[in-house]
C-alpha positions in Angstrom: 95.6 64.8 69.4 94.1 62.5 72.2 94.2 61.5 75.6 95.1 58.1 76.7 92.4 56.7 79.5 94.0 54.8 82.5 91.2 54.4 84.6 87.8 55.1 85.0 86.6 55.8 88.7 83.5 53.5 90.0 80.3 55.1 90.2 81.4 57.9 87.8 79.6 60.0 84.6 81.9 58.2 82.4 81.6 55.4 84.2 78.1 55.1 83.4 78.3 56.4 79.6 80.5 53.0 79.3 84.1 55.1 78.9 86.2 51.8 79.5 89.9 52.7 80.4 92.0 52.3 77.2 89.7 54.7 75.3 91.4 58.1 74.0 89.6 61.4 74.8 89.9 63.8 72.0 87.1 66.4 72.4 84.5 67.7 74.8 81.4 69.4 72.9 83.5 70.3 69.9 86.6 71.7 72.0 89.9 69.7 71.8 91.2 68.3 74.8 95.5 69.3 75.2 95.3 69.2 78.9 93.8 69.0 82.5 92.8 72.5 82.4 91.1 71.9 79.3 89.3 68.6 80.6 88.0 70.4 83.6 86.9 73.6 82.1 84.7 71.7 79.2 83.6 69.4 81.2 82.1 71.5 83.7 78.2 71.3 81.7 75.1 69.4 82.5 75.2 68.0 79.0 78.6 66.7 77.0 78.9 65.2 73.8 82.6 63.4 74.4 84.1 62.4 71.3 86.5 59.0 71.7 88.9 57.5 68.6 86.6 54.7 69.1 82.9 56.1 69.4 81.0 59.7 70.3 78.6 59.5 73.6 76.4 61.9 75.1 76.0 62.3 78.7 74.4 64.5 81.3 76.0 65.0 85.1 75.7 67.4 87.8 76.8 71.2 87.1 80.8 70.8 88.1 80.4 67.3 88.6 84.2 64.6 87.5 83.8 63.0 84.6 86.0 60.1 86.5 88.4 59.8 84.1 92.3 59.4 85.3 95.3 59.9 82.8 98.8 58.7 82.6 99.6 62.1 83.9 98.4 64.7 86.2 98.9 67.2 83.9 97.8 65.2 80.7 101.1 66.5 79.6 104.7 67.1 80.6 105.2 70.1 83.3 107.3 73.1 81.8 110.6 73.5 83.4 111.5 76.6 84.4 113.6 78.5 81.8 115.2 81.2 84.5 118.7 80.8 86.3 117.5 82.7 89.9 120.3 83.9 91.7 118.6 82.2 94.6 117.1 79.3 93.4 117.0 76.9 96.1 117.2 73.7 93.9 120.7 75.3 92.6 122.0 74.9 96.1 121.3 71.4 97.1 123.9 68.6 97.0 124.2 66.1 94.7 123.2 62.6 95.0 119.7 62.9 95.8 116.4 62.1 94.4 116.1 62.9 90.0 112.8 64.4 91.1 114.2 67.4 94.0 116.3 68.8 91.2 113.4 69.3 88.7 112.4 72.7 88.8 108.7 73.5 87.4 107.5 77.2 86.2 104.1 75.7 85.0 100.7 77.9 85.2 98.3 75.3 85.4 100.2 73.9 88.7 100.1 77.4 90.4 95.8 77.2 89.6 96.0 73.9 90.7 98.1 73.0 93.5 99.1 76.1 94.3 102.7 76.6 92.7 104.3 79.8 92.1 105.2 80.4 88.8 107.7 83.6 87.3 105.9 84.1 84.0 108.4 84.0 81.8 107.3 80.9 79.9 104.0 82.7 79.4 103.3 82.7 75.5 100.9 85.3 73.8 98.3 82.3 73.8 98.9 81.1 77.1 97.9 84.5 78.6 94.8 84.9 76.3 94.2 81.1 77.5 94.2 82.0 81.4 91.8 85.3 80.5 89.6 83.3 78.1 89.4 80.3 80.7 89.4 82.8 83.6 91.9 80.6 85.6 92.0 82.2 88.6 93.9 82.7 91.1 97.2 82.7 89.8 100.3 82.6 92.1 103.2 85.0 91.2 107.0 85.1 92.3 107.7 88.8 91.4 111.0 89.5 93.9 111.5 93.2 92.2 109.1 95.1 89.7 111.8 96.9 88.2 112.1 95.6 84.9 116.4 95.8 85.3 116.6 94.6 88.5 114.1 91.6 87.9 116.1 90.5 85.2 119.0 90.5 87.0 117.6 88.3 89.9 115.9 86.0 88.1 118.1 85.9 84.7 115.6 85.6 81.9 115.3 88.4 79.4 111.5 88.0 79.7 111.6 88.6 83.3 111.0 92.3 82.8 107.5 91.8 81.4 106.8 90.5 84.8 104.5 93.8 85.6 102.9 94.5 82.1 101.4 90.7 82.0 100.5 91.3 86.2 98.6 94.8 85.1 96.8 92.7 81.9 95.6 89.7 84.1 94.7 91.6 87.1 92.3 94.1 84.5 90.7 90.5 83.2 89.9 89.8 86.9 92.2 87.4 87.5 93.0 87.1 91.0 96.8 87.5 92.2 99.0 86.2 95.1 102.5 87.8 95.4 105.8 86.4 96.8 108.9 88.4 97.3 112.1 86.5 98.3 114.5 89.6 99.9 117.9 89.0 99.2 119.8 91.8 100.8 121.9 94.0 98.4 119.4 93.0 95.6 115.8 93.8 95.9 115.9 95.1 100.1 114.9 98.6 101.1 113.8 101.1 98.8 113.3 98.3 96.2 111.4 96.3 98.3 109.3 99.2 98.7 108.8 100.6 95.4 108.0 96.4 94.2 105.6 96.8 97.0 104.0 99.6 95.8 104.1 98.8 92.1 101.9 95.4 92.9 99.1 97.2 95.2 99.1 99.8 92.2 97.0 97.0 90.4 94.1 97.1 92.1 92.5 95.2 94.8 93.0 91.6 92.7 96.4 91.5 93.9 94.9 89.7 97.1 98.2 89.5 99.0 102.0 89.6 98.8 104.5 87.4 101.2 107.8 89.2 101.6 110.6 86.2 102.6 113.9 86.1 103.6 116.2 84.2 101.3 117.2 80.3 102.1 121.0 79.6 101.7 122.8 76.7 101.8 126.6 75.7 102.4 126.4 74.7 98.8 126.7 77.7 96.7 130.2 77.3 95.1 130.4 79.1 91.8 126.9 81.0 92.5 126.1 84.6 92.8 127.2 85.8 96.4 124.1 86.1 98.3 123.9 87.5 101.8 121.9 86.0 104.9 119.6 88.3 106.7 120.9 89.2 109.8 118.6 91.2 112.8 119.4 94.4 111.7 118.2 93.8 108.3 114.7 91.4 109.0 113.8 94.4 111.5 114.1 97.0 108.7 112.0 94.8 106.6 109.7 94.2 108.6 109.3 98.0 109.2 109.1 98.5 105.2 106.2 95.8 105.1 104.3 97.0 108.7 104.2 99.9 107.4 102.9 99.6 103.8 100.3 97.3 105.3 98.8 99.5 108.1 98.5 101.4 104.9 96.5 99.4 103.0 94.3 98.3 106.1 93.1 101.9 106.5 92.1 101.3 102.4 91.3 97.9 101.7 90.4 96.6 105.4 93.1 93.9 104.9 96.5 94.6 105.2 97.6 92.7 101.8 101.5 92.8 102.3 102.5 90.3 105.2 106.2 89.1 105.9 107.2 85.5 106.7 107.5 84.1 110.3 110.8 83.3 109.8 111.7 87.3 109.6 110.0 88.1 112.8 112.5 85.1 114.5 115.3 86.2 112.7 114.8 89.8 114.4 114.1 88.5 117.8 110.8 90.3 117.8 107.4 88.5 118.8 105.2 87.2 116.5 101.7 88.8 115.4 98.6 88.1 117.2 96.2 86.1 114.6 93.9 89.6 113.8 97.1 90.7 112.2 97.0 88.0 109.5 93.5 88.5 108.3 92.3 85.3 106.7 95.9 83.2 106.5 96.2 83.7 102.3 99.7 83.2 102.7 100.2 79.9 105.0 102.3 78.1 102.1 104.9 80.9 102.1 104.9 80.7 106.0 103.3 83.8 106.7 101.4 83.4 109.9 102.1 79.4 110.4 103.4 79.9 114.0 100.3 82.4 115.3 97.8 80.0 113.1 99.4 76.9 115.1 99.3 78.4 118.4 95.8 79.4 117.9 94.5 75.9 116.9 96.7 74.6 120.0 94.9 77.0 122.7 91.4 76.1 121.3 91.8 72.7 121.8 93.7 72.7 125.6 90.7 75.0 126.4 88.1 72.3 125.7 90.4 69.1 125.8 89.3 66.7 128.4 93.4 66.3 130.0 93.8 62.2 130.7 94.7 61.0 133.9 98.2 60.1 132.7 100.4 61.8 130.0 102.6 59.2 128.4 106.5 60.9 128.0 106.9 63.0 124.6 109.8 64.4 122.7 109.2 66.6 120.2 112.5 67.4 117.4 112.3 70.2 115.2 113.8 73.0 113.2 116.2 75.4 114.9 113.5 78.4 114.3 110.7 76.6 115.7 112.2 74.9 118.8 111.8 77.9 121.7 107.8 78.3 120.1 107.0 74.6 120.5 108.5 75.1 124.2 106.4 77.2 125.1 103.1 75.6 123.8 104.4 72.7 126.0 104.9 75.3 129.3 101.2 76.2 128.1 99.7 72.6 128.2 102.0 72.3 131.7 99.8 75.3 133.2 96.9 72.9 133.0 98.2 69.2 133.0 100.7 69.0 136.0 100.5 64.9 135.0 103.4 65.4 132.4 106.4 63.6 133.7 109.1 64.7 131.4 108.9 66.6 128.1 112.0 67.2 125.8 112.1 69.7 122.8 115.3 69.5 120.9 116.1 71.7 117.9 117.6 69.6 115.1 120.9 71.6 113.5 121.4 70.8 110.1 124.7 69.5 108.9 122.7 68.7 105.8 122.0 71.7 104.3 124.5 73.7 106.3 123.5 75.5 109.9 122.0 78.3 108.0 118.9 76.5 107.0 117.2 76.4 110.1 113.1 75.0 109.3 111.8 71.9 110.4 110.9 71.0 106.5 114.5 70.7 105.8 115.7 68.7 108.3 116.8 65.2 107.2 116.9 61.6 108.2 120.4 61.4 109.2 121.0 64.4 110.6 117.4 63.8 113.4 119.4 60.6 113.9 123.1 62.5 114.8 121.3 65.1 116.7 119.5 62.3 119.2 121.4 59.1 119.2 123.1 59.9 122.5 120.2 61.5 123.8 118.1 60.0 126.8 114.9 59.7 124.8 111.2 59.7 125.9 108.9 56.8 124.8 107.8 58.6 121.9 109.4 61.2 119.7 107.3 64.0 117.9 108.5 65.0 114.5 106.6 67.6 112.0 105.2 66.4 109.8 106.5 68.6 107.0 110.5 67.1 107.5 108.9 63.8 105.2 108.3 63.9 101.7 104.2 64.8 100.8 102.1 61.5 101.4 105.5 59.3 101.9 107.9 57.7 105.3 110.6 59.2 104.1 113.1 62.3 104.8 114.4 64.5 101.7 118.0 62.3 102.3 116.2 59.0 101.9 116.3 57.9 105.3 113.1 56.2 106.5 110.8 56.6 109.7 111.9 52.7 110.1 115.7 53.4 109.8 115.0 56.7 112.8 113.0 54.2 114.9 115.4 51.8 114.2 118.8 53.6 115.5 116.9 55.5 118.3 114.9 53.0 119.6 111.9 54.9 119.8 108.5 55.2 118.3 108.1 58.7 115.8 105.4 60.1 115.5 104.6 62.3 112.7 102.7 65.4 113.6 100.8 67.6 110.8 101.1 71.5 111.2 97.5 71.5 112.5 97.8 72.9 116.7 94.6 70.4 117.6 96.4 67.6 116.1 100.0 68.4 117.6 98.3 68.8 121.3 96.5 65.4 120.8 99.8 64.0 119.4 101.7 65.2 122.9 98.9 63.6 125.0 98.7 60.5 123.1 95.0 60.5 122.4 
């Protein structure tokens, strides 16, 4: 087994050892090469002896230094697909027509040590969890939703979802460092399950690092799916309570309170958001846990040190439903010391798309920014979050372009990262 070589970056080890792209990698010091996590944990020495098909060379590099090499994929290899039928999944409910790529669902370790993923574990073979322990591939992201072997495999409908705690317990024990994600769905794993999960994943020690508790996402596209029910207030208040309360707990113990729930649950039951002590050190940002307090933060830090200009050009800023009333009032905020803002809009973006249910600014959509606004008087420029695009790309998750918004609106978008410095130099145009 090899590796085919696409490139080889300038300036690089391999580089240097005269690794030409169109060479095939199949060992470092003796140990065969399958995939990335293979390439970066051998290659990690001083000293390599790299076996090619065409020739053997030895090279020495910095400790942790890149080889420089670049394959045809990522990976080295094709991702694993998930092999579970969720009750929840998310990809189930989207409409079809769109992109090959939005409907591929990946359950894939090496992308959760990565990039970050979360992965189920019930692709997990005997040698793949001796492989993580051996490697010590660490942290590992896990999307538990219940500890109860019955009702886990009910949720996520894989007969290997009940092992879910048993392989938790044996990689937590190697050291392996844990982050948790719970997606409530009421009537499944709420209350007294969400509780006892709770309870089950702190039982493993302190490298369970943290747990995000979420409220299901649901569509308008769920015909012939399990019938899920949205959270109302009654029911994000009492979980919220459930987590609050476990976590005082465990920042009495721990000094960290471990178990945080999602911004969107604090919205959903009208209550305020935490202040930023309450989030310890953000671990759970991608599962929006502390996004909002986090942006607000960053935001006041820079208006406290910004130099205002003279004149603020007119903004508008579009966003999801959820987020709307917060960016307000960071805009009354920056209006307590700017009195040079002539007119600021925030609208909050309903989505036809996905169905009014779905109410975050990273699922709104080309078209449905564009129905929202065209009649709109609009400002000179119009603020959009950066997350509603596709990572590193112009485009919204409906294919609609930046161009074709600009285009119909007559305006100039701006996309803003979730960064509260950046978003405050985006409103006053510097």
């Amino acid at each position: 087994m090899s590796a085919y070589i696409v490139d080889v970056e300038k300036g690089s080890p391999a580089r240097k050892a005269g690794i030409v792209p169109g060479d095939e990698l199949v060992s470092i010091n003796g140990k065969p090469i399958c995939d990335v996590l293979d390439y970066k944990f051998y290659s990690y020495d001083k000293r390599l002896k790299i076996e090619l098909k065409r020739k053997t060379i030895k090279l020495k590099k910095g400790e942790g230094e890149d080889l420089g090499l670049v394959f045809e994929t990522y990976l080295m290899d094709k991702t694993k697909r998930c092999a579970n039928n969720c009750v929840f999944c998310f990809v189930d409910q989207m409409p079809k027509g769109m992109r090959e790529t939005l409907y591929f669902k990946d359950d894939d370790a090496r992308m959760s040590f990565l990039l970050g993923n979360y992965i189920s574990l019930t692709n997990l073979s005997e040698d793949d969890i001796e492989r993580i322990i051996r490697m010590h591939i660490s942290p590992i992201n896990v999307s538990v939703h219940a500890t109860d072997p019955e009702i886990r495999r009910q949720m996520v409908r894989n007969p290997k979802a009940g092992e879910c705690m048993n392989i938790m317990r044996r990689l937590s024990q190697a050291g392996i460092k844990l982050n948790c994600q719970i997606v409530v769905c009421p009537g499944l794993n709420d209350g007294e399950v969400l509780l006892n999960s709770i309870s089950d994943m702190l039982s493993l020690g302190e490298n369970v690092e943290s747990i995000a508790v979420v409220p299901v996402g649901i569509t308008k596209y769920r015909e012939n799916l399990y019938p899920l029910e949205c959270f109302d207030k009654e029911k994000a208040i009492e979980t919220i309570e459930i987590v609050d309360k476990t976590g005082e707990e465990c920042k009495k113990h721990r000094g960290e309170r471990v178990v945080y729930c999602a911004d969107e649950l604090y919205i959903k039951a009208g209550l305020p958001l935490p202040q930023e002590e309450y989030y310890d050190s953000y671990p759970q940002l991608d599962n929006g846990v502390g996004l909002m307090t986090l942006l607000h933060e960053e935001f006041s830090s820079a208006l406290e040190f910004c130099d205002i200009p003279e004149k603020v050009n007119n903004f508008t800023v579009a966003t999801g439903v959820s987020a709307a009333p917060f960016i307000r009032k960071l805009i009354d905020e920056l209006s307590e010391k700017c009195n040079n803002i002539d007119r600021s809009e925030v609208y909050a973006i309903t989505n036809d798309f996905f169905g009014k249910t779905i109410d975050v600014a990273g699922l709104v959509t080309g078209r449905d920014l564009i129905n929202a606004l065209k009649d709109k008087e609009l400002t000179e420029r119009l603020l959009i979050p950066e997350v509603m695009l596709r990572h590193g790309e112009d485009v919204f998750l409906d294919n609609i372009s930046i161009a074709d918004v600009e285009r119909e609106l007559g305006v100039k978008v701006v996309p803003v990262p979730n960064d509260g410095e950046k978003l405050l130099f985006a409103m006053l145009n510097l």
